[in-house]
Rosetta silent file (secondary structure, phi, psi, omega in degrees, C-alpha in Angstrom):
SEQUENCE: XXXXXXXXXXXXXXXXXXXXXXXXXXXXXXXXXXXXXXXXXXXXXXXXXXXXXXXXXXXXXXXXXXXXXXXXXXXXXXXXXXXXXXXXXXXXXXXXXXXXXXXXXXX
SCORE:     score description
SCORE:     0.000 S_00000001
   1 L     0.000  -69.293  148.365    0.000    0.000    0.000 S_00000001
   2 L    -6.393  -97.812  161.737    2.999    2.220    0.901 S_00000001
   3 H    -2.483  -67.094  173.218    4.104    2.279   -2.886 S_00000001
   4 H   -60.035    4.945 -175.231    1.118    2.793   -3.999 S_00000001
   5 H  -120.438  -38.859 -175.467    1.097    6.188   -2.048 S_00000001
   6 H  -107.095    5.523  142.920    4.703    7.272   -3.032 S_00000001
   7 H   -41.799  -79.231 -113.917    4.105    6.146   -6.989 S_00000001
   8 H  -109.508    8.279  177.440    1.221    8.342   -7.162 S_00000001
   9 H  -119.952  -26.770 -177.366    3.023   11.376   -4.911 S_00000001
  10 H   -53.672  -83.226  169.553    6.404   11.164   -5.807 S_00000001
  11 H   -29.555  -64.060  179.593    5.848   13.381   -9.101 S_00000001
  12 H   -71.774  -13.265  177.224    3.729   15.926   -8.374 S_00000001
  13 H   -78.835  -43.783  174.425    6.013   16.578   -4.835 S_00000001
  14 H   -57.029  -49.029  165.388    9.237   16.508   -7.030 S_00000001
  15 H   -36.043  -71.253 -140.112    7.813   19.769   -8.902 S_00000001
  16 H   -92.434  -39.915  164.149    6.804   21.482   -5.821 S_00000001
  17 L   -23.936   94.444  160.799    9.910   20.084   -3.262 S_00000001
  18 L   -98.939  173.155 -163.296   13.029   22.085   -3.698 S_00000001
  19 H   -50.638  -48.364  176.665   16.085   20.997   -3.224 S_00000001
  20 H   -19.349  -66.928 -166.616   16.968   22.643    0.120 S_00000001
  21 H   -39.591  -53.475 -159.278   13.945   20.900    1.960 S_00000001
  22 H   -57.441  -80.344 -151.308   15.256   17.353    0.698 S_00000001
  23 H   -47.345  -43.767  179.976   19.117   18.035    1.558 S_00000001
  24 H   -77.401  -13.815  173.942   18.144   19.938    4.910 S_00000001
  25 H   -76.676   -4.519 -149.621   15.654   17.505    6.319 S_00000001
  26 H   -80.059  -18.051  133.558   17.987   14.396    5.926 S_00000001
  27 H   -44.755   -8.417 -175.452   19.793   15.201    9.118 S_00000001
  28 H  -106.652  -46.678  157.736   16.998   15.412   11.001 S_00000001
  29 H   -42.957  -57.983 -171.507   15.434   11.891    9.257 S_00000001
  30 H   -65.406  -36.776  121.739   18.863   10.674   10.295 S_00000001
  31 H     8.203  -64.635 -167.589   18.704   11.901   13.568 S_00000001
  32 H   -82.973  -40.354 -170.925   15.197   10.122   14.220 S_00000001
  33 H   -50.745  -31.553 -162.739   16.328    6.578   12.424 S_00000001
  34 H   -73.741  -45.128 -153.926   19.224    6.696   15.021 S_00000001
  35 H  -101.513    9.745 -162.580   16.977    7.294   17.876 S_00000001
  36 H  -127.157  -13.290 -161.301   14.416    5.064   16.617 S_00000001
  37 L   -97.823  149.077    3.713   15.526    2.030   14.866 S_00000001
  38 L  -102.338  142.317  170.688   15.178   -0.970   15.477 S_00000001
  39 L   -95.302  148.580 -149.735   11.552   -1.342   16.316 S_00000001
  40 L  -112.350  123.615  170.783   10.957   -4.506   18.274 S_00000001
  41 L  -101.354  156.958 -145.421    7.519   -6.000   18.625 S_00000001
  42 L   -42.574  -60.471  174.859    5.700   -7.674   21.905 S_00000001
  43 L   -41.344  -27.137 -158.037    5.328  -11.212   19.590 S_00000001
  44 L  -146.715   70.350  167.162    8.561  -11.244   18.464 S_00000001
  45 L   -42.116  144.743  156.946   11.260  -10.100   21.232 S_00000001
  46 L  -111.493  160.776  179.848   15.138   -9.514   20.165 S_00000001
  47 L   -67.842 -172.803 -174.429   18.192  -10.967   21.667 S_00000001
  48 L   -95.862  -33.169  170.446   20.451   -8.165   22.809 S_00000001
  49 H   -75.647  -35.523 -179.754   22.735   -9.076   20.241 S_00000001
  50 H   -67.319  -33.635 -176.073   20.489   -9.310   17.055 S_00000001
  51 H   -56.983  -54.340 -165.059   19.088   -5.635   18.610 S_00000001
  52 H   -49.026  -54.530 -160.734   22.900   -4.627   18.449 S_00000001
  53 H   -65.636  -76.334 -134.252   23.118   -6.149   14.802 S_00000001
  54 H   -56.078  -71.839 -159.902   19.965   -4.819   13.633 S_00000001
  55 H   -55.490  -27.979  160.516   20.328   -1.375   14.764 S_00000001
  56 H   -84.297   -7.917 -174.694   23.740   -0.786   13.220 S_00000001
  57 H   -70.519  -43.785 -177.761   22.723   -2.115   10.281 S_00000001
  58 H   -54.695  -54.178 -174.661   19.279    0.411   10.147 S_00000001
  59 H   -73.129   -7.974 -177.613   22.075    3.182   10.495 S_00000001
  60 H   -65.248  -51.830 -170.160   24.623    1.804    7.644 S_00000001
  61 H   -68.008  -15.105 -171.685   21.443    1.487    5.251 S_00000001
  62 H   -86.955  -54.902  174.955   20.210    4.727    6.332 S_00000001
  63 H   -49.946  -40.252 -148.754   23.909    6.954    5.521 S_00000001
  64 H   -86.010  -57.664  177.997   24.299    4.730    2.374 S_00000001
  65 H   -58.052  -32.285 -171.308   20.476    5.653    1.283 S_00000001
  66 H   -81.952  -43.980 -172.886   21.040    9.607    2.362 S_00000001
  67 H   -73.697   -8.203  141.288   24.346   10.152    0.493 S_00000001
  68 H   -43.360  -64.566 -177.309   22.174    8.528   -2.413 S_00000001
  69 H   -90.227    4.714  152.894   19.530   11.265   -2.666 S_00000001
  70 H   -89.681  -43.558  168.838   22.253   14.094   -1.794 S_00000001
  71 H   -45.298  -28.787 -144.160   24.169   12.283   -5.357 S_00000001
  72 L  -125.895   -3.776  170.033   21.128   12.313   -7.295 S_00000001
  73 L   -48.705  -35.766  170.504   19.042   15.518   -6.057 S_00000001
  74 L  -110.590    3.775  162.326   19.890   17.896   -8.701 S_00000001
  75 L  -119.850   11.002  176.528   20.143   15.568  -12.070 S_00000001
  76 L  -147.205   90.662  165.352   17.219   12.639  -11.188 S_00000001
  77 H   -68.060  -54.505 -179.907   15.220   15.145   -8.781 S_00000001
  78 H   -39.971  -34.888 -153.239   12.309   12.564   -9.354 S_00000001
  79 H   -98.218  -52.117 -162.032   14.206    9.464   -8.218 S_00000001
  80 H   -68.526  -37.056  139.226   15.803   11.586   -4.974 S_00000001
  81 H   -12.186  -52.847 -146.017   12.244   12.673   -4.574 S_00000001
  82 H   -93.742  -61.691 -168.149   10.889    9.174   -4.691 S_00000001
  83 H   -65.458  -22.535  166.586   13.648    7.774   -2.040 S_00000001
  84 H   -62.828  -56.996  161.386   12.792   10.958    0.326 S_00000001
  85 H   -59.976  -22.157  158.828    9.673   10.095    0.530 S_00000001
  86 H   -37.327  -82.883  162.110   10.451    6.826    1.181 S_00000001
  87 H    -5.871  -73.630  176.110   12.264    7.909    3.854 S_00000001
  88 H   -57.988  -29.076  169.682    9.477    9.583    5.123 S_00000001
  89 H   -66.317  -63.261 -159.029    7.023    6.459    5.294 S_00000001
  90 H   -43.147  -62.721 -167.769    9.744    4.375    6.945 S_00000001
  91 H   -38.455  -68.818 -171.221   10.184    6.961    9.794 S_00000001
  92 H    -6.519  -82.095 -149.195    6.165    6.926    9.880 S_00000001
  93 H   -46.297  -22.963 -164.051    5.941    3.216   10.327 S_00000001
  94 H   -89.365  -34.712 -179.725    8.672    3.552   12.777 S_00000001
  95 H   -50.977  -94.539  156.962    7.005    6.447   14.707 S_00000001
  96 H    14.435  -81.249 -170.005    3.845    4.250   14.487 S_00000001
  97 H   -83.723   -9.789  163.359    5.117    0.934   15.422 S_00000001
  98 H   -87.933  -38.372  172.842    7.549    2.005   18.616 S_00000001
  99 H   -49.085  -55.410  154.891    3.898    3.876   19.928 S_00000001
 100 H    -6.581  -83.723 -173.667    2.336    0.222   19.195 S_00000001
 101 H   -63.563  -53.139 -165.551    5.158   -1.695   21.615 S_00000001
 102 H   -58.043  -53.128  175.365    4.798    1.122   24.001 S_00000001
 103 H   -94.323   35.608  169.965    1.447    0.776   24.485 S_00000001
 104 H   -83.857  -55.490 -174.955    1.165   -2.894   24.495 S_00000001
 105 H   -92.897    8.822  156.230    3.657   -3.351   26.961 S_00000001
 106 L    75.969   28.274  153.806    2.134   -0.391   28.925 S_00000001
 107 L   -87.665    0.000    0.000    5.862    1.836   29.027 S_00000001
């Protein structure tokens, strides 16, 4: 479903987005992935080590994905568009799904 929201947004955002917004939020996206990833759910606890793995991993893929859409923001606006927005779901879901375990397990 996700896709199917940044297919059909991704274009018309890429017009109206300038570049600034993109390049200046992605410290602040990076910022939240750091403080947010990985989210863990009630059903499916992590070891302490797989947390460790996971979580450095969320930040490798996150620098490797930002210094993408700072390469490709001013000659594929569309595509750096497309991956910002990504971005921006992921965070959601992440926002989302740490409120979830918190109020499940009642922290």
């Amino acid at each position: 479903m996700m896709w199917v929201i940044c297919a059909s947004l991704s274009f018309p955002f890429s017009i109206e987005i300038q570049n600034e917004w993109i390049l200046l939020s992605l410290p602040l996206l990076f910022i939240l992935v750091y403080i947010l990833a990985p989210v863990q759910h009630r059903n499916k606890p992590l070891s302490k080590r797989i947390l460790i793995r996971n979580r450095k991993l969320a930040r490798v893929l996150d620098i490797v994905e930002s210094i993408l859409i700072i390469l490709l923001v001013n000659e594929f606006k569309e595509i750096a568009c497309t991956l910002w927005i990504v971005k921006l779901e992921i965070i959601i879901s992440m926002i989302i799904g740490k409120g979830v375990n918190r109020y499940a397990t009642g922290n």
